[in-house]
VEXDREN-2710 file (C-alpha; in Angstrom, 1 decimal):
% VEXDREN-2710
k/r/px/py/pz
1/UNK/101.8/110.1/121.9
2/UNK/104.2/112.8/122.8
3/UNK/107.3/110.5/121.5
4/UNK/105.8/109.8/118.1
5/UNK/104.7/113.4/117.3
6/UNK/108.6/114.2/118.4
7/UNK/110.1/111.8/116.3
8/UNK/107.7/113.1/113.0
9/UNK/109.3/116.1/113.9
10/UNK/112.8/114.8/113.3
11/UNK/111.1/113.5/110.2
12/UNK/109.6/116.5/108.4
13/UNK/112.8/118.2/109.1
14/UNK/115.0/115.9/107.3
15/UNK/113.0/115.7/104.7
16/UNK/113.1/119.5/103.4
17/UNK/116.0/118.9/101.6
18/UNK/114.1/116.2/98.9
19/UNK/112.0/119.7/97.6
20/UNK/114.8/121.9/97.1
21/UNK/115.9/121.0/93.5
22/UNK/112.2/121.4/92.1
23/UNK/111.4/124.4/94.1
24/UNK/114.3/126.5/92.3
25/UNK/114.4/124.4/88.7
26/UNK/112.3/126.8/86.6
27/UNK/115.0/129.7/86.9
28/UNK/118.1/127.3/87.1
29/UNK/117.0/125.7/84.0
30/UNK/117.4/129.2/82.5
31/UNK/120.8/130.4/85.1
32/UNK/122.4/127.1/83.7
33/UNK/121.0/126.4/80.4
34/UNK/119.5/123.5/81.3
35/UNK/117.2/121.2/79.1
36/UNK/114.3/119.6/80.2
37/UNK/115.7/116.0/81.0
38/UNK/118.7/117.4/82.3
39/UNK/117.1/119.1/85.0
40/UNK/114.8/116.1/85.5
41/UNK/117.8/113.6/85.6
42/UNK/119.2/116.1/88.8
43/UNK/116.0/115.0/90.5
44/UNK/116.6/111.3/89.5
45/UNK/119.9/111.6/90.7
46/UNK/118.6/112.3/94.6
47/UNK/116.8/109.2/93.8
48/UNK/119.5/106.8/92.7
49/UNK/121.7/107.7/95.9
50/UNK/118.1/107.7/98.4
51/UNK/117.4/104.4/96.8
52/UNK/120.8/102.8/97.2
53/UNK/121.2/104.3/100.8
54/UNK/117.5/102.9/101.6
55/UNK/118.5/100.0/100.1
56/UNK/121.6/100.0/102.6
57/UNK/120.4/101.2/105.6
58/UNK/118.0/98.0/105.7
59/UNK/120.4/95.4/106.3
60/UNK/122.6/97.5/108.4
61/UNK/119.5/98.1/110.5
62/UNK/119.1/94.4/110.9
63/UNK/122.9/93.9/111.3
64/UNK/123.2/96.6/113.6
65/UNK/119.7/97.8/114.8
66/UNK/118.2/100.4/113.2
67/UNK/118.8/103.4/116.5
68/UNK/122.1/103.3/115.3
69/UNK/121.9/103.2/112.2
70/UNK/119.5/106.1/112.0
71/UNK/121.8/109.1/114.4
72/UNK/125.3/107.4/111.9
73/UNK/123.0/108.6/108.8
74/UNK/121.7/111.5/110.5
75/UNK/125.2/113.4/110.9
76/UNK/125.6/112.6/106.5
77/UNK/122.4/114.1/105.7
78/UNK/123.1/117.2/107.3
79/UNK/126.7/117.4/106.5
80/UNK/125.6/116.4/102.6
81/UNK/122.7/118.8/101.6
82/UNK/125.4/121.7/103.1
83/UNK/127.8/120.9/100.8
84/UNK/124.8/120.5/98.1
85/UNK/123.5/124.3/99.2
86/UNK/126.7/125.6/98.9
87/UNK/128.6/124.3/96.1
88/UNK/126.4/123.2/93.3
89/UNK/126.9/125.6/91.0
90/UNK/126.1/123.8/87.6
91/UNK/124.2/120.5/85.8
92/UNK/127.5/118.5/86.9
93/UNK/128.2/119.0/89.7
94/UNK/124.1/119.7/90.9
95/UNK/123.8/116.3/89.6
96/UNK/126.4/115.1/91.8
97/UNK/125.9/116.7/95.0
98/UNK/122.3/116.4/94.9
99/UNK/122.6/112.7/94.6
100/UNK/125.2/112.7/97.5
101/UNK/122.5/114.3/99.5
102/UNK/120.3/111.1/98.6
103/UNK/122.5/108.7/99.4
104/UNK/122.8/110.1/102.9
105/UNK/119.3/110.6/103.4
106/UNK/117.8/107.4/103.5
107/UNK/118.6/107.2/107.5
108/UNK/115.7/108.6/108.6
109/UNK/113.3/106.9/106.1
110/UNK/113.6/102.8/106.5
111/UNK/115.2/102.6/110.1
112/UNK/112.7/105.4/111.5
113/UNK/109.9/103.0/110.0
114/UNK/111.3/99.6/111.8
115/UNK/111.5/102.0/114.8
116/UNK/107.9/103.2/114.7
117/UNK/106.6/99.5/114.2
118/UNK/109.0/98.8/117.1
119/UNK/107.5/101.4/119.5
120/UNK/104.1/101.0/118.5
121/UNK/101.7/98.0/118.5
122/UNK/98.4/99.3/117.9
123/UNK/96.8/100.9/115.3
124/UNK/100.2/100.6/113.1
125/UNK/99.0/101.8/110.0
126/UNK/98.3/105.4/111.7
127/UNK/100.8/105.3/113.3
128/UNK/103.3/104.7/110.2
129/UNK/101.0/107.1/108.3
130/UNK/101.7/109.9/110.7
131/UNK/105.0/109.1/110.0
132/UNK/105.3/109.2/106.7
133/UNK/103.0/112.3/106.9
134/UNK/105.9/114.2/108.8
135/UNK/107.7/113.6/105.2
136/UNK/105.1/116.2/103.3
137/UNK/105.0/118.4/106.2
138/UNK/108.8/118.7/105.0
139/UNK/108.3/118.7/101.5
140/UNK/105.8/121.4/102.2
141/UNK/107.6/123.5/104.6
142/UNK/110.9/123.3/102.3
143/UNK/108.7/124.6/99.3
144/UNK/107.4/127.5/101.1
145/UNK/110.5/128.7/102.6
146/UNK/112.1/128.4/99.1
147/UNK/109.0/130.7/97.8
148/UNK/109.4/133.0/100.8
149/UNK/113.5/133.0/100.7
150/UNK/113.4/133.2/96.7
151/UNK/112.2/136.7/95.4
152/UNK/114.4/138.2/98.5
153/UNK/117.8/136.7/98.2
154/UNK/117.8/134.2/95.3
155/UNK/117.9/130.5/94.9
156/UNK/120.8/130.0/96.3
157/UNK/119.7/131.2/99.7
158/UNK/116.6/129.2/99.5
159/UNK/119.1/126.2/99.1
160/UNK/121.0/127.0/102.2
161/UNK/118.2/127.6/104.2
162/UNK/116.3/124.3/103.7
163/UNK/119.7/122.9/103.9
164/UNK/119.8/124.2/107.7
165/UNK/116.5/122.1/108.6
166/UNK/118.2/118.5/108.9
167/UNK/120.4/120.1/112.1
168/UNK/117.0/120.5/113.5
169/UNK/116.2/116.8/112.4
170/UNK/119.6/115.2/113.4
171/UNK/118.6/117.1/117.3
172/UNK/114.9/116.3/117.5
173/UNK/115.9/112.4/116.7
174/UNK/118.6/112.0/119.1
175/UNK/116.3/113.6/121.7
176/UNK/113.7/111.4/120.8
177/UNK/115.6/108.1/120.9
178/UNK/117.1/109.3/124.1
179/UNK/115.3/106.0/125.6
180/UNK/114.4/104.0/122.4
181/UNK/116.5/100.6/122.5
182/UNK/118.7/99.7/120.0
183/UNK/117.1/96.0/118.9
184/UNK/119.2/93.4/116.9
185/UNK/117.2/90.4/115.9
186/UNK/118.9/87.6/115.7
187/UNK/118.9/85.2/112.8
188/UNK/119.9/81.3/112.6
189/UNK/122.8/80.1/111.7
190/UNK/123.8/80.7/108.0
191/UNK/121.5/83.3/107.4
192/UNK/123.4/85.8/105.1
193/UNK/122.3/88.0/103.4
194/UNK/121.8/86.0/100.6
195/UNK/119.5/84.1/102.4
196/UNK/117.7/86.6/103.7
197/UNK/116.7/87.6/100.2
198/UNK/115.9/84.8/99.8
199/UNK/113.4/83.9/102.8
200/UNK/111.6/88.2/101.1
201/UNK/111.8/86.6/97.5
202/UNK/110.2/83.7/98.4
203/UNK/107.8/85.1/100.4
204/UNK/104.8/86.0/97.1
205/UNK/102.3/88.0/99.6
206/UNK/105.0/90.4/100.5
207/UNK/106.9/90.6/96.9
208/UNK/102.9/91.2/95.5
209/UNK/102.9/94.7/98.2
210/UNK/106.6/95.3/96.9
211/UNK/105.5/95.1/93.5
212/UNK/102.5/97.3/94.3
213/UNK/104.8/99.9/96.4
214/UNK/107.2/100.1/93.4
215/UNK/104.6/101.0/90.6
216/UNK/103.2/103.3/92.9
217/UNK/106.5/104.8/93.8
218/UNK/107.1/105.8/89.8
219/UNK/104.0/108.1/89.8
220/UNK/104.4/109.7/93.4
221/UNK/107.6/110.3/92.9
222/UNK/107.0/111.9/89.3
223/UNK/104.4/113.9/90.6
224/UNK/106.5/115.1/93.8
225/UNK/109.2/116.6/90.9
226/UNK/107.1/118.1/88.0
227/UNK/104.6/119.5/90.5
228/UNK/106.2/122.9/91.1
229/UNK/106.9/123.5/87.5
230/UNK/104.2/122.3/86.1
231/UNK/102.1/125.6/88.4
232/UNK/105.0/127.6/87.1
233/UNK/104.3/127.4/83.6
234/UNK/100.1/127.9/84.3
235/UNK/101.1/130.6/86.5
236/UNK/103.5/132.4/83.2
237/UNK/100.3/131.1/80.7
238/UNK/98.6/133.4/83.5
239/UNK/100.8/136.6/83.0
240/UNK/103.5/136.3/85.9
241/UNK/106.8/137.1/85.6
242/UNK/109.8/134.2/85.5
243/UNK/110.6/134.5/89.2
244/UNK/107.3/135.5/90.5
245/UNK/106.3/132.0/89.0
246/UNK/108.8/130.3/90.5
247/UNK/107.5/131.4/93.8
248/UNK/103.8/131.2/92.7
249/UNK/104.5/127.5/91.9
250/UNK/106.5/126.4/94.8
251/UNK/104.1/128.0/97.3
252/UNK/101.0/126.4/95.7
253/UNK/102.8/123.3/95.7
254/UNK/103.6/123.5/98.9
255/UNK/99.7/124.1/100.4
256/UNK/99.3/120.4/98.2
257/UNK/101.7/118.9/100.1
258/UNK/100.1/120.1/103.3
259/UNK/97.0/118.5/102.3
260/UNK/98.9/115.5/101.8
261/UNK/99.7/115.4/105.4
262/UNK/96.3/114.7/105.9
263/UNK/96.2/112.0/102.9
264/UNK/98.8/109.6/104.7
265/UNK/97.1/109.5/108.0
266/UNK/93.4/109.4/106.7
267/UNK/95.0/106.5/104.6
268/UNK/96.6/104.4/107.3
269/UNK/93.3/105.1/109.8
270/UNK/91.0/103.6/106.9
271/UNK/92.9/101.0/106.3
272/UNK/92.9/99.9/109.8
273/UNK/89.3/100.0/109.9
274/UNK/88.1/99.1/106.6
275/UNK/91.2/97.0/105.1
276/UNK/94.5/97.2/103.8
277/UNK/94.3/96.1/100.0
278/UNK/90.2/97.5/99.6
279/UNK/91.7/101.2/101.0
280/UNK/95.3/100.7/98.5
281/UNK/93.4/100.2/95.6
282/UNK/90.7/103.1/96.0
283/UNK/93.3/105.6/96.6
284/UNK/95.4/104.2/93.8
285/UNK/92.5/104.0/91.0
286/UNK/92.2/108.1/91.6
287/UNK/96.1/108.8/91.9
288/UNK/95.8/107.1/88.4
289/UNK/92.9/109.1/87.0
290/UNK/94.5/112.2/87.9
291/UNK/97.8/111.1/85.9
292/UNK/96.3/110.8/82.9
293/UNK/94.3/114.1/83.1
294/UNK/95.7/116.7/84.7
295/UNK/99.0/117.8/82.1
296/UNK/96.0/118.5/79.6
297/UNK/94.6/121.0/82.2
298/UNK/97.0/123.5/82.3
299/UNK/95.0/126.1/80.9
300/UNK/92.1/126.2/83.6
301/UNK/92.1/128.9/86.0
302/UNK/94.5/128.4/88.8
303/UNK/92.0/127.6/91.5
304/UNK/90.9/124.7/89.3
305/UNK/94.6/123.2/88.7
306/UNK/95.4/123.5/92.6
307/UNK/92.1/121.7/93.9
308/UNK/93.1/119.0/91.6
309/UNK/96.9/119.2/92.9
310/UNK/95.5/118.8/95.6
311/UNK/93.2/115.9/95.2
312/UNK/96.3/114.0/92.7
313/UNK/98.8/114.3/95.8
314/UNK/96.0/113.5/98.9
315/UNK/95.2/110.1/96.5
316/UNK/98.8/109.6/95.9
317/UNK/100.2/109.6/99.0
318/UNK/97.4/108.3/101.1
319/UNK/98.6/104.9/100.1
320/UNK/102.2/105.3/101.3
321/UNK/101.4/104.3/104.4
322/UNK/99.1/101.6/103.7
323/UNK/102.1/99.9/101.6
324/UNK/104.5/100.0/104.8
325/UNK/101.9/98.7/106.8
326/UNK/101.1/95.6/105.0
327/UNK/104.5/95.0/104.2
328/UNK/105.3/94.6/108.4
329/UNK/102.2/92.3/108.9
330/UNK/103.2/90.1/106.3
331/UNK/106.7/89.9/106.7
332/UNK/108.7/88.2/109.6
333/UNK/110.6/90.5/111.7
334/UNK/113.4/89.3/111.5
335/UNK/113.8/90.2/107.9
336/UNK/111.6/93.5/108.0
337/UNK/114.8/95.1/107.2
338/UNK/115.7/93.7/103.9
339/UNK/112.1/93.6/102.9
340/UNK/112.2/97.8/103.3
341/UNK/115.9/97.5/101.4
342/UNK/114.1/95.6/98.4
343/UNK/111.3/97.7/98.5
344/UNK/113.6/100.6/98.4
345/UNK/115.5/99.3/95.7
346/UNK/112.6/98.6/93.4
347/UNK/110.6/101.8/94.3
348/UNK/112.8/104.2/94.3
349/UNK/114.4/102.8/91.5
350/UNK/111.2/103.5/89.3
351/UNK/110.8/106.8/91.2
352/UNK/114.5/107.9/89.6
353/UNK/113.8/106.6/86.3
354/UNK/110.3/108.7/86.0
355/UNK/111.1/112.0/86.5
356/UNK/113.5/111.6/83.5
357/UNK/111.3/110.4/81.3
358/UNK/108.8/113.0/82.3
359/UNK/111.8/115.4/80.7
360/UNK/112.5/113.5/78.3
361/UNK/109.1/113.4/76.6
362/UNK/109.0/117.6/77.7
363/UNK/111.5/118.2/75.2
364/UNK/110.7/116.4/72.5
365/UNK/106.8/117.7/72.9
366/UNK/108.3/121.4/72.9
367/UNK/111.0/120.1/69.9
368/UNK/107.7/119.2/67.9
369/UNK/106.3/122.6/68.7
370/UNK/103.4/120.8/70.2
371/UNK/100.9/122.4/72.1
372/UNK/101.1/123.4/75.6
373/UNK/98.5/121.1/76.9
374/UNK/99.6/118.6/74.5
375/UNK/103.2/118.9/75.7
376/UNK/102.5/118.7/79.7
377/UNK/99.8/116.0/79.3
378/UNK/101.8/113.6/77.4
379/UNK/104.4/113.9/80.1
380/UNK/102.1/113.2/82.9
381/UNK/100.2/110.8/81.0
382/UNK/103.9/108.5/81.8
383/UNK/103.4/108.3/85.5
384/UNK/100.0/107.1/84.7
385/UNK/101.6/104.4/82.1
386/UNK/104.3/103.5/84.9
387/UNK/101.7/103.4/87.6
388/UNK/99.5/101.4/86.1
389/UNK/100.8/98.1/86.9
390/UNK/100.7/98.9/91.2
391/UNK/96.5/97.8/91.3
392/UNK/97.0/95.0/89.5
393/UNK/99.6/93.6/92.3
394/UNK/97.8/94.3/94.8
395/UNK/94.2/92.7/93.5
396/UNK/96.0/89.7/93.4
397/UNK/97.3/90.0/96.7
398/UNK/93.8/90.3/98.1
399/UNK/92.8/87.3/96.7
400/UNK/95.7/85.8/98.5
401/UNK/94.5/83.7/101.9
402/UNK/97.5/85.4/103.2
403/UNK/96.0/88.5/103.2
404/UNK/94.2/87.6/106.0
405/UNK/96.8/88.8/108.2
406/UNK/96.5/92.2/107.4
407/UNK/94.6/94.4/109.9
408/UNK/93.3/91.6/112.3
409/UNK/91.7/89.7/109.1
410/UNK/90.1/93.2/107.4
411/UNK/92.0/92.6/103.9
END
């Protein structure tokens, strides 16, 4: 429908902003003398403050209804990843900055979800998948105007440019919700938010997809900030130059991403026809084999690493969608916002903490003088370790009678 493809717009324009650190860190880890994990904790950082304004936005969304909440978070983001393009000018205050730009960023992830499931009944899980689709349009589109912008004017124009997209997104969302009610469920008496933790908590079929979101969040999340370096350094083992790998890597990333685009919406139309849980688990079983192969790869020919790129992200984020899906049908409405908030909070959480270890384990591999395959697969091989707990969840959620709720009984 004309509205949804709109508000995806909105979307994908936010969202061009979360790709702007790991488009440009191969050259500012040598402009600022960064290490491996510092550069990697920058990237955490944008997920500390995304996951405590995800976690945020959710019970203000059910407090206040989550149209309002998403236009007050709107004019943040854009006002934040500004002063991020503009003034970061070291590891300090990058680290800061970048995780100011996360914290305000969160508006158009949890409330535009409650707003989609809002809007549209049938067929949810494409729906959400185009959705969350838009996302790595935006991650794709911010990647290949930073390889474009790069090589003419430097990083720092790339920053400013993708910093210019969320205008576009704060415009295309109010224009969208032009007509969109602002809904307020109300709760009985007494329910706090204590209590509405509680009545999530307590709920087992929806803390089993939690569980399942949040393991899977520590590997996509890894993924979405090694990916551009990671084609960087084939692209140097290749004979490029510092900056023309840079770009190299950030545009190859970027045609990934757009493959992922397709990845969420195959994965929410599949699992509306064939099951929620049986779809989850296929795409997360060959997310996870990639993990543990692909750093050991990185001296294949080029072709070779991208197919698989783009294989590891279609797998990894075809399940996105799935995981927001089942978390709606199993949760009461009513507390659909906190449920997203713990989500949030859990996933994200493991999505900050991965991207540092990634760096972590990169320097000490390159402090061993390991090799080069060596070196990058051990630091992939972590978001396999991290993610391997996420099918385990959600096998056991099958085999709950609950999960007969999911997709009109197609578990």
């Amino acid at each position: 429908m004309p509205w949804l493809l709109e508000f995806c717009a909105a979307r994908a324009a936010f969202a061009t902003m979360f790709t702007a650190w790991s488009a440009v860190l191969p050259l500012l880890k040598t402009d600022w003398q960064l290490s491996a994990w510092q550069a990697g904790m920058v990237q955490s950082g944008y997920h500390v403050g995304f996951l405590i304004s995800l976690f945020s936005v959710g019970f203000l969304s059910d407090r206040f209804g989550a149209r309002r909440i998403y236009l007050v978070t709107g004019v943040a983001a854009v006002g934040s990843g500004l002063l991020f393009a503009f003034f970061a000018d070291g590891f300090v205050s990058a680290l800061l900055l970048y995780a100011l730009t996360g914290l305000c960023s969160g508006g158009s992830y949890t409330p535009g979800l409650a707003i989609v499931a809002q809007r549209v009944r049938d067929r949810q899980g494409r729906a959400l998948g185009y959705y969350l689709a838009a996302a790595s349009l935006g991650y794709a589109a911010g990647l290949l105007i930073a390889s474009l912008v790069i090589p003419i004017a430097g990083w720092r124009a790339g920053f400013i440019v993708t910093a210019c997209f969320p205008v576009l997104g704060m415009l295309l969302g109010w224009h969208a919700l032009r007509d969109v009610p602002n809904i307020v469920h109300s709760l009985p008496d007494g329910h706090g938010t204590r209590s509405r933790i509680g009545e999530v908590v307590r709920n087992k079929p929806a803390m089993l997809s939690i569980w399942g979101y949040t393991f899977h969040a520590w590997e996509l999340l890894g993924l979405w900030a090694w990916l551009p370096a990671f084609l960087a350094a084939a692209s140097l083992l290749g004979g490029s130059t510092g900056t023309q790998a840079v770009s190299i890597g950030a545009t190859l990333t970027a045609l990934t991403y757009l493959a992922a685009v397709v990845g969420s919406v195959v994965g929410g139309s599949l699992s509306d026809r064939y099951g929620r849980t049986a779809v989850t688990l296929a795409m997360a079983l060959s997310s996870l084999l990639c993990s543990f192969s692909f750093g050991w790869m990185i001296g294949l020919p080029m072709a070779v690493l991208v197919l698989i790129a783009v294989f590891y992200n279609v797998t990894g984020v075809a399940d996105s969608s799935i995981h927001s899906t089942t978390l709606t049908e199993l949760t009461d409405p009513r507390y659909l916002g906190v449920a997203y908030s713990l989500r949030s909070l859990l996933g994200f959480g493991a999505g900050a903490i991965s991207p540092w270890v990634f760096g972590l384990v990169l320097d000490w591999g390159r402090a061993e003088t390991l090799p080069d395959h060596v070196v990058w697969g051990l630091a992939w091989t972590t978001l396999g370790i991290g993610g391997l707990l996420g099918p385990i969840a959600i096998w056991r959620l099958r085999r709950m009678p609950e999960a007969a709720k999911l997709a009109g009984g197609r578990r």
